[in-house]
N, C-alpha and C positions, 0 to 999 in steps of 0.2 A: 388396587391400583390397576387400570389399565395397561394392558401391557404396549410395549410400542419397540416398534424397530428403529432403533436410533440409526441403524447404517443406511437405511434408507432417509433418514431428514439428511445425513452430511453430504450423499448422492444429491440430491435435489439442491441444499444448500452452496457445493461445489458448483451447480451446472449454474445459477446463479451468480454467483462469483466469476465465472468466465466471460458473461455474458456484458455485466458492468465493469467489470476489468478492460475493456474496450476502453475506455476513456484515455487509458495511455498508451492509446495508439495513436495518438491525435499526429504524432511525427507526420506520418501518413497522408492525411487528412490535409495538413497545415498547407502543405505548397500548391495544391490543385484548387484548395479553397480560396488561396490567396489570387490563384488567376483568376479565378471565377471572379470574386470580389471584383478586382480591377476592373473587368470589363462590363460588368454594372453600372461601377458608380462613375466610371471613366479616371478613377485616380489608381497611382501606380501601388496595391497595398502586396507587402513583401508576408514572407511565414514568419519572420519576426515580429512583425507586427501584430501578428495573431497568436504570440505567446500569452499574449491577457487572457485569453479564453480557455486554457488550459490552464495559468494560476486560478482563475477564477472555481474554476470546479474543483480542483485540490483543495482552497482553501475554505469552499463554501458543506465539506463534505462531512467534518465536525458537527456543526451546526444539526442537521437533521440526525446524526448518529447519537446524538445527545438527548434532541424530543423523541426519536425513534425509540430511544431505547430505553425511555420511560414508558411509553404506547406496549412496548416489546413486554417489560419488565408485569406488568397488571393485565395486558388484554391476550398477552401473546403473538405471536412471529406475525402469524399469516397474515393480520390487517396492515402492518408496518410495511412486509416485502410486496406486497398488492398496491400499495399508493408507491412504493419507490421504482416498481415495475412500470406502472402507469408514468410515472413522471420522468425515469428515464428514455424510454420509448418516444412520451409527446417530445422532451428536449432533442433530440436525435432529429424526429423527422421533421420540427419546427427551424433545426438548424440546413434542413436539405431548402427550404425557402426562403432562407435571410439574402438580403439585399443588401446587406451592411454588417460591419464589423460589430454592432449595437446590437442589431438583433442576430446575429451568430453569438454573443453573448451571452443575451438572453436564453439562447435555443441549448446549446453546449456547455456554458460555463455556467448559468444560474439554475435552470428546469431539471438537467439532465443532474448535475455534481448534488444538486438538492434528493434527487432521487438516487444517486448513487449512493449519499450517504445512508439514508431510511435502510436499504437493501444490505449494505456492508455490515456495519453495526451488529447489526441483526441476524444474518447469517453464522458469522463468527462466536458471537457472545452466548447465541443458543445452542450452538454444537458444541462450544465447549460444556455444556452445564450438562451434557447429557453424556460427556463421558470425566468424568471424576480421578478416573485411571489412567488418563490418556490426555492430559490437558494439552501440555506441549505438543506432542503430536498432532495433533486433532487443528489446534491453532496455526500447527505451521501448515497443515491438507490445505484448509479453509483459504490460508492466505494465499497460499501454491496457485489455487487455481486461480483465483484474483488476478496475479502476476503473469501466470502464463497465457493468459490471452494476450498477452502484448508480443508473444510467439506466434500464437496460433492466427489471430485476426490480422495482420501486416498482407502475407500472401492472397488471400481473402479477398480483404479491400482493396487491395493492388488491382485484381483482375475488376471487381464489379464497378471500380474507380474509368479503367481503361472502356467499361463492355457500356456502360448506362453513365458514367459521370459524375461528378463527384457529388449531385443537389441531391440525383436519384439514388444515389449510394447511400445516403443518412437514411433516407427516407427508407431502403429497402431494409438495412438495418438497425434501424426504429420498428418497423412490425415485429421481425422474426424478432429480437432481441426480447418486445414487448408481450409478445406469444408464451416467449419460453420461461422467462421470470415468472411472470403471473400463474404460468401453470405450472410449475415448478413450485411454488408459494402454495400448493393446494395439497401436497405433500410432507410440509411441514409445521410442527406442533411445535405448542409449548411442552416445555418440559415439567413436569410434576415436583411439586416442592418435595424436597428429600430426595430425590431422586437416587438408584444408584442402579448401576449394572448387577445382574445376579451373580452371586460369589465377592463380593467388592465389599474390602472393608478397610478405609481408611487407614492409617496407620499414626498415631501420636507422631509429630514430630517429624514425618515427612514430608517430600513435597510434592504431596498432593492429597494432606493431611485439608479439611476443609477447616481454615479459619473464620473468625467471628465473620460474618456480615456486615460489610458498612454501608452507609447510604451514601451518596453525592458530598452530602455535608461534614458526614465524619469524616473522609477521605481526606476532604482539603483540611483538616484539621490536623493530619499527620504529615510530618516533616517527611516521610518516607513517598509520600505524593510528587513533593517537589523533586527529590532527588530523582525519582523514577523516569521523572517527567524529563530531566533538564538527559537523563539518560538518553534516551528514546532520541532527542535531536539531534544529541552528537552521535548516536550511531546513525540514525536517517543522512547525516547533513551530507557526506561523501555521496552518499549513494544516489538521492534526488541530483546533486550537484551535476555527477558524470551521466546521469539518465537526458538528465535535458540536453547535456552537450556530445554525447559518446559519438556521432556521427564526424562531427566538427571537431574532435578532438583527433580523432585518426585520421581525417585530411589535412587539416592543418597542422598539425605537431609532426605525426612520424609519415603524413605523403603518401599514405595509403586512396586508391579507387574508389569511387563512390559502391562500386557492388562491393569491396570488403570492408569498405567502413560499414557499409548497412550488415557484415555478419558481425563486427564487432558489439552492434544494440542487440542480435540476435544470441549474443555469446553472455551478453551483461542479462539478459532478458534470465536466460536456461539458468544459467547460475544463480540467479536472484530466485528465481522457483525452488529450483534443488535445495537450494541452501535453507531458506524456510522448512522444508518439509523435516531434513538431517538435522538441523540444529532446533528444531522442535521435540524433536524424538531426543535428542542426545539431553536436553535438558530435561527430560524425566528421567534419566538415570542420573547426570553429574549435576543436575542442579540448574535454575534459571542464568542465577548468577554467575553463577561458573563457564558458561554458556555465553554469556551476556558480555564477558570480560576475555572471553577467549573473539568472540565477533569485534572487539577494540581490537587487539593484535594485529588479525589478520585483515581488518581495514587496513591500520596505519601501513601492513608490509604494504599491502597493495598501493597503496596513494604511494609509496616511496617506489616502488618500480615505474608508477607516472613518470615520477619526477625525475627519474633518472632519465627516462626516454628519452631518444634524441630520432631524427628523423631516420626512420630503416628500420627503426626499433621496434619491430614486427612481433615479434616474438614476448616480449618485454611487456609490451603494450598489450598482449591478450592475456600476459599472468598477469596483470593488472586489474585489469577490465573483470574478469574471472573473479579474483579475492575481492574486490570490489563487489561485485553479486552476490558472495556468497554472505558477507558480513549482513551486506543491506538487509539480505534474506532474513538472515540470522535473529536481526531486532524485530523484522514482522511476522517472525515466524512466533517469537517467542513471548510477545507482548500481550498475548489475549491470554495464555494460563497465568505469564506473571502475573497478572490486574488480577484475575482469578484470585489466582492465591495469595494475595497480600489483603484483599478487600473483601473477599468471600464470592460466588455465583451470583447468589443473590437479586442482586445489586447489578451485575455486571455490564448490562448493556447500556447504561447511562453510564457509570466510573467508567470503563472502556472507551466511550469517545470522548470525555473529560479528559482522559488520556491521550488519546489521537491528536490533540492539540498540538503534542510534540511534534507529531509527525507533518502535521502540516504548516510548521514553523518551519521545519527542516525542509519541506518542501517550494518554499518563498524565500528562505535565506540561502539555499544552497545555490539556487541557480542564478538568483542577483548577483551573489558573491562572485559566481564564476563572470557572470557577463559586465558585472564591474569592472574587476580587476582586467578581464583582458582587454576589456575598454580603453584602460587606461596605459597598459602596458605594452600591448598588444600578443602577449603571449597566458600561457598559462600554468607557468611552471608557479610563481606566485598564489594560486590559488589553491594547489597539491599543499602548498607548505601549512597555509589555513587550514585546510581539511586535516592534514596530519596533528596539527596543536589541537585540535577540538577533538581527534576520537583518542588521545594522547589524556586528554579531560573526561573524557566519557571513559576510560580505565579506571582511571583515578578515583568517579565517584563510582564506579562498582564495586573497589574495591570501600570505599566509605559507606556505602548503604548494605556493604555485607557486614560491617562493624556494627551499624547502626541496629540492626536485626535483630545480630547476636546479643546486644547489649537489652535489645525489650524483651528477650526471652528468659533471660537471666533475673 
């Protein structure tokens, strides 16, 4: 067997993940693009109005993580992350010349989230298979870097927004972006069936013991699918919920500045990294589930310090914000070894966005929820209590899929 430097595919694979992690940065993006628009088309279009184009790519990123990771699963990485490079690039710099909220769309929400997903999937599901030893960890790197571009590109775009504008800003970050993925892609390999690290020898009965293999279709076959699945949203749901609002939540609720509400994204941001990478690693010592069921806790505290907040609540509002990140983290960090390990390697890069599903459920109902309810209310303490009952549920069934487990091994 050839030999290969796996630290060098999760290098390449990470700088990838940085690069399409961009997409939730769109905050950014939204309000300069919306002036833009306006004086286009000559109609007044707001950044709320251009929240479609950011569900649109959330929700379309399934979809190619799924064909991706069949392409992934038979031919290998490189061909998958080379069309999702190409296609996040052309969406990028096709959205620097939209004229219309249709074709920013098309540019950002359809082109670009289509190629996001090809490139995600794919990253993740093959680093994991290449350390055995290291699932959780390795899942939560992978996601880490994902998430922290939404740190690192903010300052970035802020300046190249101000120097060149916001058409020629896609567009400049549409090259570079498309440069570095593609070549970044030329670094990484499939992984070798059997694979293992030298000295690595599974252990009966742990967990990172390598179970049967299943395909797509056996997966939906087991009730531990859906449980997994229904897991994954309610730990997502809080977390997408406060991402889309974190800005607007700290002006409007506790009266904070628009420069500290913008550290409070920057504090949900570092948390949500951190937290993936710690509660990856912690779940290859104490277990996914255990892991899984400790990130419901430290949700629900966090939503309950929201909800306490009252205007001033400064303090309050950042351990919020914080356990907020960190749980979010928690489920992305921990979600590519689970799917590993309940379904096999194998398989992984198609089960894995089969799985993603949840996340991008939780992605479309979180922030509906929020901007319903305070639509209707015009606050948002109503929507903390929602969130609190559903990761209150997502406990519940960890602790039922830890029975359920127990009970097929016996």
């Amino acid at each position: 067997m050839k030999k290969v430097n796996r630290w060098v595919i999760l290098i390449a694979s990470c700088l990838i993940n940085l690069c399409i992690g961009s997409v939730y940065a769109w905050s950014i993006f939204a309000s300069p693009m919306a002036v833009h628009l306006s004086g286009v088309t000559g109609t007044e279009i707001t950044p709320a109005q251009l929240a479609i184009v950011f569900t649109v790519a959330n929700l379309l990123g399934p979809v190619t993580m799924i064909t991706g990771g069949k392409i992934n699963d038979t031919l290998g990485p490189r061909m998958v992350l080379l069309a999702g490079g190409v296609m996040f690039a052309a969406g990028l710099i096709l959205s620097g010349f939209a004229k219309s909220v249709g074709m920013l769309i098309l540019g950002y929400g359809i082109i670009a989230g289509l190629g996001l997903g090809f490139a995600y999937g794919c990253t993740i599901s093959n680093s994991v298979k290449f350390f055995p030893d290291k699932k959780g960890l390795i899942g939560g790197i992978c996601t880490a870097s994902y998430g922290l571009s939404s740190v690192l590109l903010p300052p970035i775009a802020t300046v190249l927004i101000e120097k060149l504008g916001i058409t020629s800003t896609f567009q400049v970050l549409g090259i570079v972006f498309g440069v570095i993925v593609c070549g970044a892609s030329l670094f990484v390999q499939k992984c070798p069936p059997g694979y293992a690290p030298e000295g690595y020898v599974a252990q009966a009965g742990s967990a990172v013991a390598a179970p049967v293999d299943k395909d797509w279709k056996e997966m939906l076959k087991s009730p531990v699918f859906y449980i997994m699945l229904a897991i994954l949203l309610c730990g997502a749901f809080s977390g997408m919920m406060c991402i889309s609002q974190a800005a607007s939540i700290a002006q409007g609720m506790i009266g904070m500045s628009v420069s500290l509400s913008a550290t409070a994204v920057s504090v949900l941001a570092l948390f949500n990294a951190s937290g993936r990478i710690l509660a990856g690693r912690l779940s290859d010592v104490i277990g996914r589930i255990h892991t899984l069921s400790l990130g419901c806790l430290v949700e629900v505290a966090g939503l309950f310090c929201l909800f306490c907040c009252r205007e001033g609540s400064v303090v309050l509002f950042f351990a919020g914000i914080a356990m907020i990140g960190i749980a979010f983290g928690t489920f992305m960090g921990v979600y590519p070894g689970f799917t590993a390990d309940q379904f096999g390697t194998k398989n992984n890069s198609v089960n894995y966005g089969i799985m993603f599903i949840g996340f991008a459920a939780a992605g479309y109902l979180g922030p509906v929820t929020m901007k319903n309810i305070y639509g209707q209310t015009g606050a948002y303490k109503m929507a903390f209590l929602v969130a609190i009952a559903i990761g209150v549920l997502g406990l519940l069934l960890t602790l039922m899929i830890s029975t359920l487990l127990k009970r097929e091994k016996t």
